[in-house]
Steps between C-alpha positions, in 0.01 A plus 500: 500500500737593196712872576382761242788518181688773492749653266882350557668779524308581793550198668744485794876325457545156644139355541385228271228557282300415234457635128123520433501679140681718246342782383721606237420471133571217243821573462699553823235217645679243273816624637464481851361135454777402279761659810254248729222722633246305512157504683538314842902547491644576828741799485728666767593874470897497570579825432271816538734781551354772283614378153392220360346159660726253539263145543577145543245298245514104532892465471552832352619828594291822262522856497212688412454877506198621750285624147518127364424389892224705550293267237616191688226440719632261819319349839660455833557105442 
């Protein structure tokens, strides 16, 4: 049984998961695929100390500020 998505920025620090969607518009979409966010990634939160999300996508490391993670829609992998 798949878990239910849920936003990223709610998602706890240090457990794999899985991104399941975007739900951002056209533009910031394209973005966040060109910075390799792509359905089915696996992502790790690093950093989730009140500021911005610190995340660890394929071999990089991203920072993304919780309005721009809250349309990030990830699974526990």
């Amino acid at each position: 049984m798949a878990s239910a998505s849920i936003p990223l920025h709610i998602a706890g620090s240090g457990q794999p998961l899985r991104l399941t969607r975007i739900t951002a518009g056209r533009k910031l979409t394209r973005r966040l695929t060109e910075l390799g966010l792509t359905p089915g990634v696996h992502i790790e939160i690093l950093h989730d100390h009140g500021g911005p999300l610190v995340l660890a996508v394929r071999d990089s490391r991203l920072a993304l500020g919780r309005s721009i993670a809250s349309k990030i829609l990830v699974e526990v992998a």
